[in-house]
C-alpha positions as CSV (number, residue, x, y, z in Angstrom):
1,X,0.0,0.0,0.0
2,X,1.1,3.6,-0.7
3,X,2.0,5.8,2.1
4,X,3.3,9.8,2.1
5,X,5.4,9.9,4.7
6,X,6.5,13.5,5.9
7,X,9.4,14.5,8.1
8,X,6.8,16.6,9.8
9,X,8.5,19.1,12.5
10,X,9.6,21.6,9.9
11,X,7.9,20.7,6.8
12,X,6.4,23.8,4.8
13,X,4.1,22.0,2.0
14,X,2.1,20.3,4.2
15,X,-1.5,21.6,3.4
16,X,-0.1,20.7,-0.2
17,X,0.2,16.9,1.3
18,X,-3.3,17.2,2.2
19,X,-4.9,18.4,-0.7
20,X,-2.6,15.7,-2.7
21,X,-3.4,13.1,-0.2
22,X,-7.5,13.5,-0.5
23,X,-7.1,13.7,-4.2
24,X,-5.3,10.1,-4.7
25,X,-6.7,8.7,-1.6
26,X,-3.4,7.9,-0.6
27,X,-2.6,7.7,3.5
28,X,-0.4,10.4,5.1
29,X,1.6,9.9,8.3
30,X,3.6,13.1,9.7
31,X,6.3,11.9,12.1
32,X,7.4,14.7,14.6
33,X,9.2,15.2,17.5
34,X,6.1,17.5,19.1
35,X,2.6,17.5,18.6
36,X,1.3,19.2,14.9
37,X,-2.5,20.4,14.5
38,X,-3.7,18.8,11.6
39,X,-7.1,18.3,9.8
40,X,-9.3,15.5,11.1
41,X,-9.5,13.2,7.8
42,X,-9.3,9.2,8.3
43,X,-6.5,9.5,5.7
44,X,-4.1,11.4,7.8
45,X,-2.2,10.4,11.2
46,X,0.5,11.7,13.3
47,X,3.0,9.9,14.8
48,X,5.0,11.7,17.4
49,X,8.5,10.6,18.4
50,X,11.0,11.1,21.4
51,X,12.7,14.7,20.7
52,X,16.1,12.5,20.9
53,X,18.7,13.0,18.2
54,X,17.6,11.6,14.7
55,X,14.3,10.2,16.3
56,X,12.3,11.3,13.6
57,X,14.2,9.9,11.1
58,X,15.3,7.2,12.9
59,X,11.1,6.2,12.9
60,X,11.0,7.2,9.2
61,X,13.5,4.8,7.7
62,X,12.0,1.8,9.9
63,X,8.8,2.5,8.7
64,X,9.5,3.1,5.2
65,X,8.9,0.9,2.1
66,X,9.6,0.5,-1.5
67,X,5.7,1.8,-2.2
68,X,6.5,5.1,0.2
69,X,6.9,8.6,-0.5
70,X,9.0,10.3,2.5
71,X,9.5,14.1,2.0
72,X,12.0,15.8,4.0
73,X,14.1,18.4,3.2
74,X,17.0,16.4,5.0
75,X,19.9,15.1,2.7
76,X,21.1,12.3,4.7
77,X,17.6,11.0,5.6
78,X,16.9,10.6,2.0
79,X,20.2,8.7,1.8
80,X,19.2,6.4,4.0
81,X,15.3,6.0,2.7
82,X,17.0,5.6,-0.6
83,X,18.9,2.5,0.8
84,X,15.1,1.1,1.6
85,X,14.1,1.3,-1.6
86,X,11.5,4.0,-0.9
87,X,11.1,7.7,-3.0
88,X,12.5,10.7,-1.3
89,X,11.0,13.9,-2.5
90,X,12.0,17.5,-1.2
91,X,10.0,20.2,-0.3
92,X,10.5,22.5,-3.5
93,X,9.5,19.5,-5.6
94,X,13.4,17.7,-6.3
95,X,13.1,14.1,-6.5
96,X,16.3,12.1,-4.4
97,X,17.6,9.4,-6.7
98,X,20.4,6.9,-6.3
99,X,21.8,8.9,-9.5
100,X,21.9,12.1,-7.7
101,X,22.5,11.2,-3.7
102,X,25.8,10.9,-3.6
103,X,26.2,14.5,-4.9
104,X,23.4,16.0,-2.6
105,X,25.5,14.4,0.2
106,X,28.5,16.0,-1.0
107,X,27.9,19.3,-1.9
108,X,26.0,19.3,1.9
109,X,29.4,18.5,3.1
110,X,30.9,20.9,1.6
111,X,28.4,23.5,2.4
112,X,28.8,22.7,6.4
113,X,32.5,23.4,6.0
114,X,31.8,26.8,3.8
115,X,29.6,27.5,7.0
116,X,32.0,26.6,9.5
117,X,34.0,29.1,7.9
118,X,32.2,32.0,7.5
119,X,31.2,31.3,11.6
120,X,30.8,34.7,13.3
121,X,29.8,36.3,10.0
122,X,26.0,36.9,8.7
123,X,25.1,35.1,5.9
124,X,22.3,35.4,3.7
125,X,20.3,31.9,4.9
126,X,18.2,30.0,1.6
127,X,15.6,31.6,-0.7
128,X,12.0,32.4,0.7
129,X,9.8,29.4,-0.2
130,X,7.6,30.4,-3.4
131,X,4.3,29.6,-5.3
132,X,6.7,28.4,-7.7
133,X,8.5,26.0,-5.2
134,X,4.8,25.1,-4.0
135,X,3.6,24.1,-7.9
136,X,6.6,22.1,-8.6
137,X,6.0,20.0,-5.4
138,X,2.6,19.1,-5.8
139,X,3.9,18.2,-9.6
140,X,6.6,15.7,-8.1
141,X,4.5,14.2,-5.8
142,X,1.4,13.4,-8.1
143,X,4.4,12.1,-10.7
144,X,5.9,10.3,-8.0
145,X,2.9,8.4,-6.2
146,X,1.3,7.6,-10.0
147,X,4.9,6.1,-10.6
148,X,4.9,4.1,-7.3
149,X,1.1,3.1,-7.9
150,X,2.7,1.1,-11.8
């Protein structure tokens, strides 16, 4: 069966999930480290975790399978849901593939150190998330689940 399963705590295309979700009739479950509001549907859970180190994600990969969707903006989490066999979809719509992991994992590692570096200094932080960023998600997940649904 078809899940979407979202790295919940700082997700910013949920209501997306939802409307997604209702459409396909496809179960959501949003795995956080503190309790989220969400709409009361049957398709749509919560599962909240221990606010320990990785426990999110640690409950994410054992609950994923190769017919899951896990979105999370988090680089190594999709690593590791890769390894599972399961899709990894960001926020702003970029599907993780076993093609392009490995990269995504090292430019992040490169990245921390450019950050380390600059320490002390102000940096700019990521791009405001867009209606651009919002269309190309819900574009990626509908390709996504129809592809998992073959």
């Amino acid at each position: 069966m078809r899940r979407i399963l979202v790295d919940a705590d700082a997700c910013p295309v949920k209501p997306e999930i939802y409307k997604v979700a209702y459409r396909t009739n496809v179960p959501v479950v949003l795995v956080s480290n503190s309790y989220l509001r969400l709409p009361a549907h049957p398709l749509l859970s919560q599962l909240v975790v221990s606010d320990g180190f990785d426990a999110a994600d640690d409950k994410l990969v054992e609950m994923c399978t190769p017919s899951d969707v896990v979105i999370t903006s988090d680089i190594l989490l999709a690593e590791r849901v890769l390894a599972k066999e399961a899709a990894a979809l960001d926020p702003k719509g970029a599907e993780f593939t076993s093609a392009s992991i490995g990269s995504a994992v090292a430019t992040r590692a490169i990245m921390a150190d450019v950050r380390a570096g600059l320490e002390g200094m102000t940096a700019g932080g990521s791009k405001p998330f867009s209606d651009r960023d919002r269309s190309a998600f819900l574009n990626a997940l509908d390709r996504v689940l129809v592809r998992l649904s073959r």
